[in-house]
PAMILO-840692 format. One record per residue (C-alpha): residue number from 1; residue in three letters; x, y, z. Coordinates in nm, 4 decimals. Example, Ala and Ser with C-alpha at 12.3 -4.5 7.8 and 13.67 -1.06 7.14 Angstrom:
% residues 2
+-----+------+----------+----------+----------+
! seq ! type !        x !        y !        z !
+-----+------+----------+----------+----------+
!   1 !  ALA !   1.2300 !  -0.4500 !   0.7800 !
!   2 !  SER !   1.3670 !  -0.1060 !   0.7140 !
+-----+------+----------+----------+----------+
END
This chain:
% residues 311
+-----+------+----------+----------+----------+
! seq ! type !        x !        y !        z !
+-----+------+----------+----------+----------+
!   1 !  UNK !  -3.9438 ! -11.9857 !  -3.9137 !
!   2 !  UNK !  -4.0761 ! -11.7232 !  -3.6629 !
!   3 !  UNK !  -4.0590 ! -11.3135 !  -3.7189 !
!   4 !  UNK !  -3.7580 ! -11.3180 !  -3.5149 !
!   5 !  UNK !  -3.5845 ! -11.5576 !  -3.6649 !
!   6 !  UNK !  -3.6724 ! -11.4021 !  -4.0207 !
!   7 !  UNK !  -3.5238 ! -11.0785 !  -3.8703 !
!   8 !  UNK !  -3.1898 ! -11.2319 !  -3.7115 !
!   9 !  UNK !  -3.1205 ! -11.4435 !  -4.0650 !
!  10 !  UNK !  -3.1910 ! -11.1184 !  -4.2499 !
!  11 !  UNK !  -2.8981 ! -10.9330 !  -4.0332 !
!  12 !  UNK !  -2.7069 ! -11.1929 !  -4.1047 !
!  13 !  UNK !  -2.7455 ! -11.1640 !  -4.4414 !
!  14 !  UNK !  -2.7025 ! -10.8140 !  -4.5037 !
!  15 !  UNK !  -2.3812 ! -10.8224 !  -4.2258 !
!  16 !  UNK !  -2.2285 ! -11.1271 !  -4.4947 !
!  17 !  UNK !  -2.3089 ! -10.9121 !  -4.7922 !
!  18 !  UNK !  -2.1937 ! -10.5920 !  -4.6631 !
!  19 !  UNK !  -1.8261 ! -10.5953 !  -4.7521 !
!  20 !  UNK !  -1.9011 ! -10.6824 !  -5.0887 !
!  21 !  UNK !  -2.0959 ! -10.4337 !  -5.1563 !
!  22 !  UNK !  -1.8891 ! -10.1948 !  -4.9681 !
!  23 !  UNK !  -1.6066 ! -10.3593 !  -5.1673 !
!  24 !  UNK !  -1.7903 ! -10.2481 !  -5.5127 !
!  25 !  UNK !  -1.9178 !  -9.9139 !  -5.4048 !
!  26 !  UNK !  -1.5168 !  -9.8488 !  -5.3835 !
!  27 !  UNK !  -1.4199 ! -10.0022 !  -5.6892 !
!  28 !  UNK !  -1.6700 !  -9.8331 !  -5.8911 !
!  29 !  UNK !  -1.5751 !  -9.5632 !  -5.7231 !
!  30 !  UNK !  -1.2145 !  -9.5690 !  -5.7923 !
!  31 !  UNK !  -1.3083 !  -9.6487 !  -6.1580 !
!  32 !  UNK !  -1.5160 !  -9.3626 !  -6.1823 !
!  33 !  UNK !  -1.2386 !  -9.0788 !  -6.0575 !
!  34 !  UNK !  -0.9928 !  -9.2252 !  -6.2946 !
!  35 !  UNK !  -1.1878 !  -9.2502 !  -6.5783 !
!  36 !  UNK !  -1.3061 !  -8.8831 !  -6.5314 !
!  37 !  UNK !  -0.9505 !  -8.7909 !  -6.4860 !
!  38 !  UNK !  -0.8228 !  -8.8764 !  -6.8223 !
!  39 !  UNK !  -1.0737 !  -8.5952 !  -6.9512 !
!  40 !  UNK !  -1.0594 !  -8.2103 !  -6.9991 !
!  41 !  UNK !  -1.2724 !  -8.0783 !  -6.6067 !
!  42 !  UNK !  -1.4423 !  -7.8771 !  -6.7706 !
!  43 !  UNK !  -1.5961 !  -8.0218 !  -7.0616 !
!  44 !  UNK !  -1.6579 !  -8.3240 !  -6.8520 !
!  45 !  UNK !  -1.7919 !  -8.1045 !  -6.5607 !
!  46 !  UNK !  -2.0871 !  -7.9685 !  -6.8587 !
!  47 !  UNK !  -2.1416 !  -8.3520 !  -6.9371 !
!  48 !  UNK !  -2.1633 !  -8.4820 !  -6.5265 !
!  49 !  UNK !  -2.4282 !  -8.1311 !  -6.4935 !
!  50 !  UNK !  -2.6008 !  -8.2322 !  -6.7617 !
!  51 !  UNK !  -2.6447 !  -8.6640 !  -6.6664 !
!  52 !  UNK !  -2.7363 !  -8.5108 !  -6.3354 !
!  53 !  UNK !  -3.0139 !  -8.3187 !  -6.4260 !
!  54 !  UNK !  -3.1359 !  -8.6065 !  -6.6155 !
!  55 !  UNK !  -3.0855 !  -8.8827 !  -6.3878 !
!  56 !  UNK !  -3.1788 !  -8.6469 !  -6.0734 !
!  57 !  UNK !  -3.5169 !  -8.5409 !  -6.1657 !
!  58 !  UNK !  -3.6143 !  -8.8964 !  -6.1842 !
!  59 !  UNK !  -3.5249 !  -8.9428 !  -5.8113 !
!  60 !  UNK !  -3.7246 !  -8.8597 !  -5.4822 !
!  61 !  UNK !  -3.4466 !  -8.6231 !  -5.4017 !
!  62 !  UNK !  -3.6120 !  -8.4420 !  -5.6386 !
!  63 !  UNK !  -3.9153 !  -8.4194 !  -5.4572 !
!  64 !  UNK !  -3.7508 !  -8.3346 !  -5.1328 !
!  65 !  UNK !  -3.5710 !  -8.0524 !  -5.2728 !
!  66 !  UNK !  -3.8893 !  -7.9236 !  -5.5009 !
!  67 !  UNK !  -4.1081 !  -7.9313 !  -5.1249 !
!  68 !  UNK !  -3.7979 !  -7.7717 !  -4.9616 !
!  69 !  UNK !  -3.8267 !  -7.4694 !  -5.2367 !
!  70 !  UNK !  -4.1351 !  -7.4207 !  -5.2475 !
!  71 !  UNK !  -4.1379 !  -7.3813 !  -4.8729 !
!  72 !  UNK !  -3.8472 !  -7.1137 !  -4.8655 !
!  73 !  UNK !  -3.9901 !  -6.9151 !  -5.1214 !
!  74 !  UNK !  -4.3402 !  -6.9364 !  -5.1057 !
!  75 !  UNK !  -4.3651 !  -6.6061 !  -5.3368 !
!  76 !  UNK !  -4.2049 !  -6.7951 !  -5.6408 !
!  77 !  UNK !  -4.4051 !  -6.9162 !  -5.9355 !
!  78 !  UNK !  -4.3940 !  -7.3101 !  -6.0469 !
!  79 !  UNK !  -4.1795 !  -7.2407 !  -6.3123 !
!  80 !  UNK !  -3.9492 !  -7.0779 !  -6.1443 !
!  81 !  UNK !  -3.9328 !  -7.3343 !  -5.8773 !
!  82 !  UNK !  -3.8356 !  -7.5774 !  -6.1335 !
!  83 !  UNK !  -3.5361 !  -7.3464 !  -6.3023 !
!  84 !  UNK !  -3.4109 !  -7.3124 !  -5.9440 !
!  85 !  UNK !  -3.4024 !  -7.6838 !  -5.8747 !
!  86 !  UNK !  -3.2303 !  -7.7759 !  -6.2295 !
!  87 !  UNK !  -2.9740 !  -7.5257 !  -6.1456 !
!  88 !  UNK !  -2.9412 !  -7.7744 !  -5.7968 !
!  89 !  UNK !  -2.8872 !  -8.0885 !  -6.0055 !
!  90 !  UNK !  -2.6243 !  -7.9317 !  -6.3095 !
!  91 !  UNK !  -2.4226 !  -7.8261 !  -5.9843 !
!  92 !  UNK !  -2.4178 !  -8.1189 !  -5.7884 !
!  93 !  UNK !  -2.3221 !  -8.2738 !  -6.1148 !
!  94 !  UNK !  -2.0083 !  -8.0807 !  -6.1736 !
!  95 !  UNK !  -1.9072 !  -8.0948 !  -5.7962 !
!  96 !  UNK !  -1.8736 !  -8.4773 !  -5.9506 !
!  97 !  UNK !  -1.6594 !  -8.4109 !  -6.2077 !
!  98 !  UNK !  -1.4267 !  -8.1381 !  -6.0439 !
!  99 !  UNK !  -1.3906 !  -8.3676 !  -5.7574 !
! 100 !  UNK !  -1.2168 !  -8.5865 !  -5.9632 !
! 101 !  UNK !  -0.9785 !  -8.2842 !  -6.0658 !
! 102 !  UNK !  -0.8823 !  -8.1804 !  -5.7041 !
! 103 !  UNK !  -0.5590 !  -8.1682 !  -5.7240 !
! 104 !  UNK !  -0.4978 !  -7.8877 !  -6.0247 !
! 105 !  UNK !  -0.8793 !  -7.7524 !  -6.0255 !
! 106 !  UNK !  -0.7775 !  -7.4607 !  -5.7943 !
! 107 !  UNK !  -0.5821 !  -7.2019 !  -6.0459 !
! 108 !  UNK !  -0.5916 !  -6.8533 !  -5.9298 !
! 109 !  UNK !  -0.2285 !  -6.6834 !  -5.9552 !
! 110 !  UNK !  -0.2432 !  -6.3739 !  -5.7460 !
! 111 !  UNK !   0.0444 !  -6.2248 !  -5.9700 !
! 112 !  UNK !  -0.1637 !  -6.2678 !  -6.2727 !
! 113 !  UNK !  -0.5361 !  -6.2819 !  -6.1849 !
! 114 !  UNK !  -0.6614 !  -6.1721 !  -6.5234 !
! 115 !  UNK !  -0.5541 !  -6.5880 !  -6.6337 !
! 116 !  UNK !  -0.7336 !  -6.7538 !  -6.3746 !
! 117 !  UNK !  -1.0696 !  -6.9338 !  -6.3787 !
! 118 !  UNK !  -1.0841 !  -6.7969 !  -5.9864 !
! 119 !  UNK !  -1.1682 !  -6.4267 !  -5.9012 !
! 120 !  UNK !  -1.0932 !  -6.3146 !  -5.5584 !
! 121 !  UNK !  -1.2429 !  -5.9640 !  -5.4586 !
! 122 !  UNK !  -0.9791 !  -5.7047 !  -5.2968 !
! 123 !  UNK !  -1.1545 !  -5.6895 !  -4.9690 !
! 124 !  UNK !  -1.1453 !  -6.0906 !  -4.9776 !
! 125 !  UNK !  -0.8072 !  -6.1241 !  -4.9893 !
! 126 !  UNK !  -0.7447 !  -5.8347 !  -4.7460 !
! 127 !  UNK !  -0.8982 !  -6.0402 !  -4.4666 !
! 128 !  UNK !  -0.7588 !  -6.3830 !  -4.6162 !
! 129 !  UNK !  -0.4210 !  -6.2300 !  -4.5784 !
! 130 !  UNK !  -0.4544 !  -6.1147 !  -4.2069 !
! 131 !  UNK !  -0.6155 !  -6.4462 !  -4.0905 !
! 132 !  UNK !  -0.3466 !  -6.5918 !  -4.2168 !
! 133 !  UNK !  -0.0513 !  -6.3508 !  -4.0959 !
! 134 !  UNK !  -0.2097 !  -6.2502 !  -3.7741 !
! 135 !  UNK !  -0.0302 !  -6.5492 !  -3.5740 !
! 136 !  UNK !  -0.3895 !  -6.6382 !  -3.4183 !
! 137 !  UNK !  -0.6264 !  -6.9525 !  -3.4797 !
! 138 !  UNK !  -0.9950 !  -6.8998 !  -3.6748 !
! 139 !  UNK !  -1.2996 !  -7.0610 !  -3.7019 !
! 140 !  UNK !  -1.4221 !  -7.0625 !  -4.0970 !
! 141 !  UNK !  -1.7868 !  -7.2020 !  -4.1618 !
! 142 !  UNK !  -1.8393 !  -7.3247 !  -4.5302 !
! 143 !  UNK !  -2.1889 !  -7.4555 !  -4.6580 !
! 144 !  UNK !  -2.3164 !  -7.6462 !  -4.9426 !
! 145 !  UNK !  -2.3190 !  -7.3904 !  -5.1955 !
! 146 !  UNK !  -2.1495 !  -7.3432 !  -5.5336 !
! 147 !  UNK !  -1.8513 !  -7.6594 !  -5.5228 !
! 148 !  UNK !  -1.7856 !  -7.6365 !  -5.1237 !
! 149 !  UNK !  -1.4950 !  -7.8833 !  -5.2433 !
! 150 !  UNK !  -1.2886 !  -7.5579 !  -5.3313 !
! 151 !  UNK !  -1.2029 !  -7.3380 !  -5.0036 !
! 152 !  UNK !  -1.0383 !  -7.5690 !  -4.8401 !
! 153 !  UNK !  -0.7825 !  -7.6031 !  -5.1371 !
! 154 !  UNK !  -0.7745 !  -7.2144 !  -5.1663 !
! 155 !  UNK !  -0.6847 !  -7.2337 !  -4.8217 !
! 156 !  UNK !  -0.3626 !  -7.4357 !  -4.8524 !
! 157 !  UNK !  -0.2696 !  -7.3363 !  -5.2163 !
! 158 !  UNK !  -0.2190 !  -6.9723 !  -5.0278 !
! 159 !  UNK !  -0.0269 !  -7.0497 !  -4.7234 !
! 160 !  UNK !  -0.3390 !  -7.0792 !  -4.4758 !
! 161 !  UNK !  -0.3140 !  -7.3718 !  -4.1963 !
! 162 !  UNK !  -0.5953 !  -7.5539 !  -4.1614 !
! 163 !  UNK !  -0.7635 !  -7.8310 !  -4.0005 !
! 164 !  UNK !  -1.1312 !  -7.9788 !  -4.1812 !
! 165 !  UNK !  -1.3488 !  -8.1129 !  -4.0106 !
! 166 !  UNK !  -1.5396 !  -8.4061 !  -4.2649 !
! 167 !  UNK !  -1.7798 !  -8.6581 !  -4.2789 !
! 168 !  UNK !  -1.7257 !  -9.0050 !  -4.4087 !
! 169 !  UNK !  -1.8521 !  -9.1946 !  -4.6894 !
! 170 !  UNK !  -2.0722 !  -9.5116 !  -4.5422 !
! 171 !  UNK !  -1.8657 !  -9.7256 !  -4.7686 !
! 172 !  UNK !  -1.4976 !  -9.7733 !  -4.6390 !
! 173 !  UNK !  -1.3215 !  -9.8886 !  -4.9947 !
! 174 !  UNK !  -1.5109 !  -9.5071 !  -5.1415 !
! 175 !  UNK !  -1.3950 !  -9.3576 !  -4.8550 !
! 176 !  UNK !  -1.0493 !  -9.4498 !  -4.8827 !
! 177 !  UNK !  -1.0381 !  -9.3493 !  -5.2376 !
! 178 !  UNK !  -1.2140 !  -9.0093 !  -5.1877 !
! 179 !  UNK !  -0.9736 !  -8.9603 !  -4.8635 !
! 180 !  UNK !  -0.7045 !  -9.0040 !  -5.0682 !
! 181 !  UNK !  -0.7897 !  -8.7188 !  -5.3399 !
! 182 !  UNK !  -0.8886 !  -8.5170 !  -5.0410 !
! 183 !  UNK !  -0.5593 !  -8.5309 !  -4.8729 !
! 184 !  UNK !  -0.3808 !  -8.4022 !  -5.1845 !
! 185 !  UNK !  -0.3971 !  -7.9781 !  -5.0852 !
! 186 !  UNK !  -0.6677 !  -7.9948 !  -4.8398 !
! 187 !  UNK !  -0.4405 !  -7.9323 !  -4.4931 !
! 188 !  UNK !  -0.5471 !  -8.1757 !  -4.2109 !
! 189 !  UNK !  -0.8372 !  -8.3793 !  -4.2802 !
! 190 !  UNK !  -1.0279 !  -8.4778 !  -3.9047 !
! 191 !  UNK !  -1.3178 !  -8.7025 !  -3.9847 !
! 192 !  UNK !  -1.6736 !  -8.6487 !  -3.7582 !
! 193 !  UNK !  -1.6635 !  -8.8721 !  -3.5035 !
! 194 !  UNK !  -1.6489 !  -8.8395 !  -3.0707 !
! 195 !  UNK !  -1.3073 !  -8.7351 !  -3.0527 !
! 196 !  UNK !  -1.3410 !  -8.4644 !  -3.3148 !
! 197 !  UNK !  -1.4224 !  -8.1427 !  -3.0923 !
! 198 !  UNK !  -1.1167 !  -8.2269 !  -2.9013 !
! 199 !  UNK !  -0.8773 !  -8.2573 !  -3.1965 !
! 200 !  UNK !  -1.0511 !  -7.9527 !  -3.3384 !
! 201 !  UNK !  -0.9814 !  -7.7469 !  -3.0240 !
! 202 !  UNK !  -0.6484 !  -7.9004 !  -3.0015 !
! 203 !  UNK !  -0.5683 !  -7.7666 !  -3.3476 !
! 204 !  UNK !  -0.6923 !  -7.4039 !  -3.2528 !
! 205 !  UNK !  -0.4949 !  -7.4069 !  -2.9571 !
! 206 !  UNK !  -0.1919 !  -7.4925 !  -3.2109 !
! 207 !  UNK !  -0.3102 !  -7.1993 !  -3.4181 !
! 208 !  UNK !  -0.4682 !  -7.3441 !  -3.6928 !
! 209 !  UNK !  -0.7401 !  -7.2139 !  -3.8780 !
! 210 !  UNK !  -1.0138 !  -7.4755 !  -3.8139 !
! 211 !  UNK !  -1.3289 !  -7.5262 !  -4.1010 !
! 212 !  UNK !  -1.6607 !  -7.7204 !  -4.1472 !
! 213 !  UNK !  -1.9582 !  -7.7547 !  -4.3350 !
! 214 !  UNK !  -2.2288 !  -7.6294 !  -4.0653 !
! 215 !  UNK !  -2.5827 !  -7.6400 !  -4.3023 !
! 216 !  UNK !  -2.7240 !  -7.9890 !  -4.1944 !
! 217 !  UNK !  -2.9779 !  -8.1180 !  -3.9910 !
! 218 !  UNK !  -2.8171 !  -8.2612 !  -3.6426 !
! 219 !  UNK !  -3.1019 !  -8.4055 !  -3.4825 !
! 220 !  UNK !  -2.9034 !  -8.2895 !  -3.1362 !
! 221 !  UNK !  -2.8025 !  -7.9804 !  -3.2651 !
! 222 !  UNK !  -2.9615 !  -7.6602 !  -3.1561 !
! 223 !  UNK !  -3.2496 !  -7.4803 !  -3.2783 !
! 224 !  UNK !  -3.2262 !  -7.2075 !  -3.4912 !
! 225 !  UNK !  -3.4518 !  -7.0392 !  -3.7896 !
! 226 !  UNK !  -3.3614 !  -7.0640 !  -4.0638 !
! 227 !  UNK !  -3.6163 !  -6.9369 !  -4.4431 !
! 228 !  UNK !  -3.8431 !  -6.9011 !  -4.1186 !
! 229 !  UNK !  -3.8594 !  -7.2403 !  -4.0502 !
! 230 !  UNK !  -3.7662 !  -7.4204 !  -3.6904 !
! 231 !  UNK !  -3.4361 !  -7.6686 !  -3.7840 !
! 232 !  UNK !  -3.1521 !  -7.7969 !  -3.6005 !
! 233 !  UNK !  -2.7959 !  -7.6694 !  -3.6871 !
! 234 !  UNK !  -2.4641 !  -7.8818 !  -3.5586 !
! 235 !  UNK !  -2.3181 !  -7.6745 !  -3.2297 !
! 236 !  UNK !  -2.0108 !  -7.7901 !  -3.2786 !
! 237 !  UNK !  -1.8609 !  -7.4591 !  -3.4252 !
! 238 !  UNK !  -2.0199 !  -7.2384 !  -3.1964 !
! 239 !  UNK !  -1.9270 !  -7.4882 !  -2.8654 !
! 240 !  UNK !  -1.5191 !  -7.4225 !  -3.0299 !
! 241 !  UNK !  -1.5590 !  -7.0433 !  -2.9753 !
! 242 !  UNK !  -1.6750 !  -7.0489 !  -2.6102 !
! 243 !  UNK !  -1.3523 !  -7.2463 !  -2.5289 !
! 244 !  UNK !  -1.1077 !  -7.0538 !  -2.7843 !
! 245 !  UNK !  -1.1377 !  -6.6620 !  -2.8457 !
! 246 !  UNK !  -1.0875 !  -6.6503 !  -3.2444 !
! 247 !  UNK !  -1.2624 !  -6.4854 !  -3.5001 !
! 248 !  UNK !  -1.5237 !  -6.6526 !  -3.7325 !
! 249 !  UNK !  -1.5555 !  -6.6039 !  -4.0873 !
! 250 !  UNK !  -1.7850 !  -6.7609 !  -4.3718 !
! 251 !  UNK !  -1.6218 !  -6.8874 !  -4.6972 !
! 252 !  UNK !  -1.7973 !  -6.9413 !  -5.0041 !
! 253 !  UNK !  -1.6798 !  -7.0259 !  -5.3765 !
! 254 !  UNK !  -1.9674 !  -6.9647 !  -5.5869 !
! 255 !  UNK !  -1.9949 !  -7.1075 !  -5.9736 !
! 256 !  UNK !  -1.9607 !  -6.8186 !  -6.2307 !
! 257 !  UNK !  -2.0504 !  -6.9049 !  -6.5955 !
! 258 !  UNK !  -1.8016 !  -7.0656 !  -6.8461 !
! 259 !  UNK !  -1.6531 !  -7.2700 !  -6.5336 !
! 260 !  UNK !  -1.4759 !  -6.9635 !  -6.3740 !
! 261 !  UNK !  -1.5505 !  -6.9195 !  -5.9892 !
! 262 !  UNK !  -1.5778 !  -6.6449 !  -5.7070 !
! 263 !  UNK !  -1.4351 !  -6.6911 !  -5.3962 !
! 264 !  UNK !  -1.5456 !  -6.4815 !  -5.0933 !
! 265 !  UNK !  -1.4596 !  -6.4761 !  -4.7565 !
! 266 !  UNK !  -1.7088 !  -6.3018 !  -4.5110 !
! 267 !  UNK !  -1.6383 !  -6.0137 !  -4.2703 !
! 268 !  UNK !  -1.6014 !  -6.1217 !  -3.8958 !
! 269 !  UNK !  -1.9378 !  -6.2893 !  -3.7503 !
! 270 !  UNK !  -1.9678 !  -6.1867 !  -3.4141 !
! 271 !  UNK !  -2.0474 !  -6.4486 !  -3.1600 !
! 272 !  UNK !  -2.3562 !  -6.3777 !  -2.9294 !
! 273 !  UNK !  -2.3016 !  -6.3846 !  -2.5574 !
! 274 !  UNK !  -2.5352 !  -6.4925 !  -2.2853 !
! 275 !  UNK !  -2.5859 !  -6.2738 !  -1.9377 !
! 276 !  UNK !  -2.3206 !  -6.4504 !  -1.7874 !
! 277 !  UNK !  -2.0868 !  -6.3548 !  -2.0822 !
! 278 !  UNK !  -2.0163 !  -6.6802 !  -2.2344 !
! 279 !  UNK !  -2.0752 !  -6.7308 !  -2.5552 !
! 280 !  UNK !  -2.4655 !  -6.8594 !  -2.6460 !
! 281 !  UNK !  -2.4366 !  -7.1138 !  -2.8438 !
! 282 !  UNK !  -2.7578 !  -7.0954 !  -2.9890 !
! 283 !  UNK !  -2.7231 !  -6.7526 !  -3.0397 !
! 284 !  UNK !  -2.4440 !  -6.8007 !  -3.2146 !
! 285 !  UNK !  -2.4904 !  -7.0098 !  -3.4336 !
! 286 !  UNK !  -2.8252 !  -6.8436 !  -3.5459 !
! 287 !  UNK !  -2.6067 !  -6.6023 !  -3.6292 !
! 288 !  UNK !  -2.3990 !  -6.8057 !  -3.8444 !
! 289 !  UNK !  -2.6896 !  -6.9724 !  -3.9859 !
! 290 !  UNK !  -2.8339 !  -6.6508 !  -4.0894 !
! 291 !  UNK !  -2.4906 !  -6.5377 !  -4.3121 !
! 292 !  UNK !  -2.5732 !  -6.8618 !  -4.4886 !
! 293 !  UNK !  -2.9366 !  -6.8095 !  -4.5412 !
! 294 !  UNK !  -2.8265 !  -6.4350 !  -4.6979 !
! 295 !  UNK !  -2.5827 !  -6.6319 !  -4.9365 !
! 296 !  UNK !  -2.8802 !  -6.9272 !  -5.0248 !
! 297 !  UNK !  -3.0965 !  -6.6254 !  -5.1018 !
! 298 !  UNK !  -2.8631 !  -6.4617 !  -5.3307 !
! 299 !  UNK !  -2.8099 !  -6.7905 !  -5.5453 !
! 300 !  UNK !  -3.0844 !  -7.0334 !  -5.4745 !
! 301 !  UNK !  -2.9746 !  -7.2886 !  -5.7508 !
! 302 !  UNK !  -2.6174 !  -7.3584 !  -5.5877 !
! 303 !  UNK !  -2.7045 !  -7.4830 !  -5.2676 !
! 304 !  UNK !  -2.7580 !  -7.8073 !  -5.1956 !
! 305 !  UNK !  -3.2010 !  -7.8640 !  -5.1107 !
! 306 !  UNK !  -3.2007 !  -8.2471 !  -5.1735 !
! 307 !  UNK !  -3.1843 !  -8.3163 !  -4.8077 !
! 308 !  UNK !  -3.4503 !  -8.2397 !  -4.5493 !
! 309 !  UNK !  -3.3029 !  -7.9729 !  -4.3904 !
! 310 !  UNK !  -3.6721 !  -7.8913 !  -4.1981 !
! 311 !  UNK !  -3.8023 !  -8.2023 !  -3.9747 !
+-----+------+----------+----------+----------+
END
């Protein structure tokens, strides 16, 4: 047998093989968000943080988000290096077991805030309240900080209308079963994917308040700086607000000790126009990219450094 045929009988191999394993990623899956169901989210959210940290500094993750530290914060010892990328792991972990929660995780009772595991600042829900009242659409930009699971549910829980952009699972069986926790209180769900800016647009146009995750490499994304370092950030956002005038607003829910949580929504990010008066697009999004880098900054050991974010 020849290279090539060694390669074709390989792809045919891992083609034949492929639903089963996609078949077992979704039943362990499944398994897994049931089990951790039938268990208080908290106390199982201190177990998942504390397997993670175990079973994550084991990984090469590890090293990519140790490199990736060291690289934004060149002024910070070793040591503290290593408390900031524990932090990363014991929050990724919980994210695991509040996922599994979704659907009663989000608490916060505006009539009596002093019971709820949420706190909302005043000036936050000032401007939550008149992006949702004002009758117009918004652009909201979330990033992978704290459990970035939770605005979209604060979102619906208080009346908000909103469209998500979202990026599948590789496995279709995990991504059905994640979907369908998702679709619980999360508004419209559109998944990446070609047609995407056009149902986001169409949803603006419809006045909804459209939100994404905008903090990951896009390898045809524009450039932007961000801990001083050349990266590529997803236009997508930015490319919405040349063809609908909206405002745009960060949202962040950031992980407070004894499993309570802060949610903040930012003031108005100004898009940057070019000479002709249309909205830059890289401008913009620098802009955007540089709210985030402010919130990274102020807690380093929520956001999410396991992927290579510089390339």
């Amino acid at each position: 047998m020849n290279r090539l045929q060694l390669l074709r009988a390989r792809a045919r191999l891992r083609d034949a093989v492929k639903p089963v394993g996609d078949a077992a990623v979704g039943a362990l899956t499944i398994a897994l968000l049931r089990t951790t169901r039938c268990f208080d989210p908290f106390k199982t959210a201190d177990f998942f943080g504390r397997a993670a940290h175990f079973i994550g500094r084991r990984l090469r993750e590890d090293r990519i988000g140790r490199e990736n530290l060291k690289a934004a914060f060149p002024e910070k010892s070793p040591e503290e290096i290593e408390k900031i990328l524990a932090g990363v792991w014991d929050n990724l972990g919980r994210i695991g077991a509040e996922f599994a929660h979704l659907d009663h995780i989000w608490d916060y009772d505006r009539d009596h805030p002093e019971n709820s595991r949420i706190e909302l600042p005043p000036r936050t829900i000032e401007l939550f309240d008149q992006i949702r009242d004002d009758g117009k659409p918004a652009l909201i930009f979330a990033a992978h900080l704290g459990n970035w699971e939770l605005p979209a549910l604060a979102a619906v829980a208080h009346g908000l209308d909103t469209a998500i952009l979202f990026r599948r699972p590789n496995s279709e069986a995990a991504d059905r079963a994640i979907e369908k926790i998702r679709a619980i209180k999360m508004g419209t769900l559109i998944p990446a994917g070609r047609d995407a800016p056009l149902r986001l647009a169409q949803a603006l146009q419809d006045n909804k308040h459209v939100a994404m995750l905008v903090d990951q490499y896009l390898t045809n994304g524009v450039q932007v700086t961000f801990f001083g370092r050349k990266t590529k950030a997803n236009p997508t956002l930015a490319r919405l607000r040349r063809q609908v005038e909206c405002p745009i607003h960060g949202a962040r829910i950031i992980r407070l000790p004894n499993n309570r949580f802060r949610g903040e929504l930012s003031e108005e990010v100004k898009p940057v126009f070019n000479a002709s008066g249309e909205i830059d697009i890289q401008g913009t999004m620098q802009a955007v990219t540089n709210v985030i880098e402010g919130w990274v900054r102020e807690y380093p050991d929520q956001w999410l450094w396991l992927h290579r974010r510089w390339r």
